[in-house]
C-alpha positions as CSV (number, residue, x, y, z in Angstrom):
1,X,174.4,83.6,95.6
2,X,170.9,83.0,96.4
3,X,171.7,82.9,99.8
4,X,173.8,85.9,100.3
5,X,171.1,88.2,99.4
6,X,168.4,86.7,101.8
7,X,171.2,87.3,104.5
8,X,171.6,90.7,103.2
9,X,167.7,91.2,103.1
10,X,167.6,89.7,107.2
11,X,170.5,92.2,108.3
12,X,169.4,95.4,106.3
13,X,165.6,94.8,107.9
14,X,167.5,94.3,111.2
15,X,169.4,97.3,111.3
16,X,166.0,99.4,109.4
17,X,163.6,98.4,112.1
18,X,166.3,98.9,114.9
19,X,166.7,102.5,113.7
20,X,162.9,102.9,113.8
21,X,162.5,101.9,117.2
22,X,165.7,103.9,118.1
23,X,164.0,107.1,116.7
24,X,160.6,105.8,118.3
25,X,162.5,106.1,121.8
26,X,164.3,109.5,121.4
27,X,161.1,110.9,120.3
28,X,159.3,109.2,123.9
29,X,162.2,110.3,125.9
30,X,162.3,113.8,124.8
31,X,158.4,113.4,125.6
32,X,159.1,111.7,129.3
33,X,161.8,114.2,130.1
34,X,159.4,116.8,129.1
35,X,156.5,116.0,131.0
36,X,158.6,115.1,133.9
37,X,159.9,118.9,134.0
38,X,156.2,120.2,134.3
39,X,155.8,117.7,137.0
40,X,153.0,116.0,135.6
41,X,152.9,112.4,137.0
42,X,149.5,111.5,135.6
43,X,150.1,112.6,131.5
44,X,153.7,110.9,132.0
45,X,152.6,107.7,133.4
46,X,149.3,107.8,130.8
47,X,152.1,108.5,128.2
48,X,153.9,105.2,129.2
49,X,150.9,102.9,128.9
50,X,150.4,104.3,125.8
51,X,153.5,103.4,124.6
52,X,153.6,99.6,125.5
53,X,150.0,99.5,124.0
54,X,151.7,100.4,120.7
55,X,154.6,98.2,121.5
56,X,153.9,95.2,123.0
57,X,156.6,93.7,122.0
58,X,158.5,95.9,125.2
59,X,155.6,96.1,127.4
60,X,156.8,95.0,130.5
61,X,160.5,95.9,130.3
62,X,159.6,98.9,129.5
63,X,157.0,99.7,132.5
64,X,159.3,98.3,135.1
65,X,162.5,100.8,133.9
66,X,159.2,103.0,133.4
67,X,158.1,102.4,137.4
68,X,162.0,103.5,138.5
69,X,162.4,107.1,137.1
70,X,159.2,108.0,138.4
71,X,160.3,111.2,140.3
72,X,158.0,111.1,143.4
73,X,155.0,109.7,144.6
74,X,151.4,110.8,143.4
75,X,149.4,113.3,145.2
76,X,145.9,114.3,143.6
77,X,143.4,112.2,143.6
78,X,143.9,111.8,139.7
79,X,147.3,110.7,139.5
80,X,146.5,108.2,142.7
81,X,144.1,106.7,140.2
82,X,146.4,106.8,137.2
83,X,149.0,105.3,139.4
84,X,146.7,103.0,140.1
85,X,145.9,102.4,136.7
86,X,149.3,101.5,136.0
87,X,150.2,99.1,138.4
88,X,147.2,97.1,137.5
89,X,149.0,96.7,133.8
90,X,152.0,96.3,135.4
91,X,150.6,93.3,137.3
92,X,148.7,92.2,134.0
93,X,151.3,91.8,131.7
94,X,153.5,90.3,135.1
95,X,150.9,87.8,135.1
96,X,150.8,86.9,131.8
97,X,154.4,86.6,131.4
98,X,154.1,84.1,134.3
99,X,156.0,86.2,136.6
100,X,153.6,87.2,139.3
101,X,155.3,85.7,142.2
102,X,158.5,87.1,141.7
């Protein structure tokens, strides 16, 4: 009986923390989206970092689905450097995965 309630205990914090994260990415999205609609590039792509610095457990999935819904290409001198910015973590966290060369 024991047992069962460990199990039970493994698949409620499963399906709790799931829901969290869920919540955590419908809140970011509705961030993104909105962000994307003012066409700022450099507040969206800061926004992303931010994100996988509080996450790091999705870090570079996350910036590489991240890296194809950018809309267009930067412009400013700002969002060059922001761009900038994250490609350099992008490359960081490709090299530390051990996945530079592909």
């Amino acid at each position: 009986m024991h047992r069962f309630y460990k199990y039970f205990l493994t698949i409620s914090l499963i399906i709790s923390n799931k829901s969290i994260i869920f919540a955590q990415s419908d809140k970011l999205n509705r961030v993104l989206d909105s962000l994307k609609t003012k066409n700022n590039l450099s507040e969206w792509l800061y926004t992303c970092l931010d994100y996988t610095y509080q996450n790091p457990a999705q870090y570079l999935p996350f910036l590489i689905d991240s890296q194809k819904k950018i809309w267009r290409q930067p412009k400013t001198t700002d969002e060059k450097i922001t761009w900038f910015n994250y490609l350099n973590n992008l490359a960081y966290y490709h090299l530390q995965e051990g996945k530079i060369l592909e």
